[in-house]
N, C-alpha and C positions, 0 to 999 in steps of 0.2 A: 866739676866746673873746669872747663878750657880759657887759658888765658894768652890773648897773643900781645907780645908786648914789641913795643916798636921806643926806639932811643930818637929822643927829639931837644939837640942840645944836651942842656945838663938836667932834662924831664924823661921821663918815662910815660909811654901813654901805652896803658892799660887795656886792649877791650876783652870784655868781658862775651863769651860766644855761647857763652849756655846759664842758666842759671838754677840750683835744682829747688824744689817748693820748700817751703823752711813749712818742721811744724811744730804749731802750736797748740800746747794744751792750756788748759785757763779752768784751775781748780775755784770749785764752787765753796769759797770760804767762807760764804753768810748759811749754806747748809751747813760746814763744818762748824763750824761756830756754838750753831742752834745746838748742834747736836752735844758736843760739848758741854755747853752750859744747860744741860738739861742731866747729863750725867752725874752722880756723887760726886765729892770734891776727890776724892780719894783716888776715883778713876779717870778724872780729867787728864792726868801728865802723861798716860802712859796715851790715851787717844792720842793728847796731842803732837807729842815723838810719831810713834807708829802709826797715824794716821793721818795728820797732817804735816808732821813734819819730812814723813819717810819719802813723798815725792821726791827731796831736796837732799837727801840723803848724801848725794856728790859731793853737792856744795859745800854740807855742813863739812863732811871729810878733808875737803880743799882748804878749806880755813880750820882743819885739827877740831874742830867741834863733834861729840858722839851722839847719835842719840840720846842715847843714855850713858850716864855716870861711871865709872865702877864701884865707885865709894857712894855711900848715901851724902847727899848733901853736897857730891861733886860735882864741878863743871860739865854740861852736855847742852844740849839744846834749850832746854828750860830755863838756866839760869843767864845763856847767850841771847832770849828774844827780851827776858828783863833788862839784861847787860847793856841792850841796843835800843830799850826804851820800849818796846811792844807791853801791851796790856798781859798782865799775870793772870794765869787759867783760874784763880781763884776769884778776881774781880768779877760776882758775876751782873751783878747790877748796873756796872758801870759799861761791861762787857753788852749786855742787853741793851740798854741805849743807845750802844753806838750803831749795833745789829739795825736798829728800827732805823736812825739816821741812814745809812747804808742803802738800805730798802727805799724806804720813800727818794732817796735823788741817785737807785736805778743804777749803783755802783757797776754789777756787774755786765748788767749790759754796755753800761758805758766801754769798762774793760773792753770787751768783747770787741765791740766795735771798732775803740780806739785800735787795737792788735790789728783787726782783719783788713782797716785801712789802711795802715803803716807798709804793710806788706804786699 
């Protein structure tokens, strides 16, 4: 991006002469989900680290979060999306209701849409 900047008084004005596409991915988290709660309990945490949380993997880093633990029972992503109030991979009943609410009012496309106007 080229930016030419011109001094007007005690303002800056800005123009902006190129601008480059921003992109966007937009993870299918009612697939991830299903698929989740259809797996043992046993092997939900590690899905959900390594498969859906691994997109985020930067983030989590930026803010000192691991995927995973080193210690059992230690701070990583799992005990971070509880921490922040997100549904526990073990709920799965309550986790499947919300799935079906999600679906019927069309979440993801909503998403979709809202992003690809924005931009």
């Amino acid at each position: 991006m080229t930016m030419k900047v011109k001094e007007a008084g005690a303002f800056q004005i800005i123009k902006i002469s190129k601008v480059e596409a921003m992109k966007i991915v937009i993870e299918n988290t009612i697939e991830q989900y299903e698929k989740l709660f259809s797996l043992e309990e046993e092997e939900r945490e590690n899905y959900f680290r390594f498969s859906m949380m691994k997109p985020f993997e930067k983030m989590w880093n930026t803010i000192n979060v691991p995927l995973k633990a080193n210690k059992p029972n230690g701070y990583d992503v799992i005990m971070a999306t509880k921490m922040l109030g997100y549904l526990d991979v073990s709920k799965t009943e309550i986790g499947r209701a919300a799935l079906e609410n999600l679906k019927e009012i069309q979440a993801l496309q909503t998403a979709h849409d809202t992003l690809y106007h924005c931009c």
